[in-house]
C-alpha positions in Angstrom: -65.5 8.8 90.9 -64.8 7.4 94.8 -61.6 6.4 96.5 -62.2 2.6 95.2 -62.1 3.8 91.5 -58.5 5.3 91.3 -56.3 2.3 92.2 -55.0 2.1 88.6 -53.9 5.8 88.9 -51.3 5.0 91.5 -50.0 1.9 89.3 -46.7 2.6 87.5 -48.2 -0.2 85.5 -51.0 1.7 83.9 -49.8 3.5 81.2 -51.6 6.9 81.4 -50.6 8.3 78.1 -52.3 5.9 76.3 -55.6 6.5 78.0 -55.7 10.5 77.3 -54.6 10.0 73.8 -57.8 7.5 73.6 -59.6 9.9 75.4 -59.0 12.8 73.0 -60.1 11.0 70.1 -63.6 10.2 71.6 -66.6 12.2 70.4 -67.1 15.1 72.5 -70.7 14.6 73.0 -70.8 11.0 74.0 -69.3 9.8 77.8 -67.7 6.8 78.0 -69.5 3.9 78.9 -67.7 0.7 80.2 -66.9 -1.1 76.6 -65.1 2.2 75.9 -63.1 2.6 79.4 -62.0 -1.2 78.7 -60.7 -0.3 75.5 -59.1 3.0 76.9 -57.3 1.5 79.5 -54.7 -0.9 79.4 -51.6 -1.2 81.6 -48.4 -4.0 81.1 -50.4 -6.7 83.0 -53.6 -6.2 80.4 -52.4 -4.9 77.3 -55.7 -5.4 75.8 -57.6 -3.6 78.3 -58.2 -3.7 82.1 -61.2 -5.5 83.7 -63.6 -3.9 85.0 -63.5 -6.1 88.1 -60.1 -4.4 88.7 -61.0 -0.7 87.2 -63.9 -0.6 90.1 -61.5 -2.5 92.9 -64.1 -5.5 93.1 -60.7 -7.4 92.2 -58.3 -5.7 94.3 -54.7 -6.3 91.9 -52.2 -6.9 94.6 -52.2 -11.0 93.2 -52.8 -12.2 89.8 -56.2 -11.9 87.8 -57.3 -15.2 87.3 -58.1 -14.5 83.4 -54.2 -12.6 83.2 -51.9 -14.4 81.0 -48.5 -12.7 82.5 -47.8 -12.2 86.4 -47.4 -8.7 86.7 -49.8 -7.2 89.9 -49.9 -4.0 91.2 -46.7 -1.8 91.6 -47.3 1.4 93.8 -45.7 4.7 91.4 -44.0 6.6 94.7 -43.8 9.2 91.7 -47.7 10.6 92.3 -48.5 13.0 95.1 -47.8 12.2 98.5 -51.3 12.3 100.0 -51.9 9.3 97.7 -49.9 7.2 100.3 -53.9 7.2 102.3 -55.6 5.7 99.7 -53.0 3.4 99.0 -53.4 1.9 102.6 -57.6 2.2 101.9 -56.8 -0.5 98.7 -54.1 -2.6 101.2 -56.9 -2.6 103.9 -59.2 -3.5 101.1 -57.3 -6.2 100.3 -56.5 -8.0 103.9 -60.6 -8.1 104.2 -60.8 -9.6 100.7 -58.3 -12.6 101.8 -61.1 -13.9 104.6 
């Protein structure tokens, strides 16, 4: 995993529990692929699952998802380790390059 793939971690939007209690049930000798991590991971803007557009920071979630039914975006969890401030102005950078 890179510094691109963890912007979900440092949502208080994404709702961590479920994803480990998802990932304990899958088979020990299988990884998941990306059908599974869609499944696995959901947050309160996708209940169903979070795209993989957003999961891998193609679609950077600090705006609304055009396929999103609600408007909930991106909510920094001040919660998480300090030194997560860093990549959290990597994904803001991110963003101001994706607006041009």
């Amino acid at each position: 995993m890179t510094l691109k793939d963890k912007l979900c971690d440092l949502c208080t939007r994404f709702d961590i529990e479920f994803f480990f209690e998802q990932f304990r049930k899958f088979p020990e000798n299988k990884t998941p692929d990306s059908n599974d991590l869609s499944k696995m991971m959901r947050c309160q803007a996708f209940p169903d699952g979070i795209p993989i557009e957003i999961r891998i920071s193609e679609f950077l979630h600090f705006k609304k998802h055009p396929d999103q039914k609600n408007d909930i975006v991106f909510e920094f969890d001040n919660s998480t380790n300090p030194n997560v401030l860093i990549r959290l102005d990597y994904f803001k950078r991110l963003a101001m390059l994706q607006k041009k």
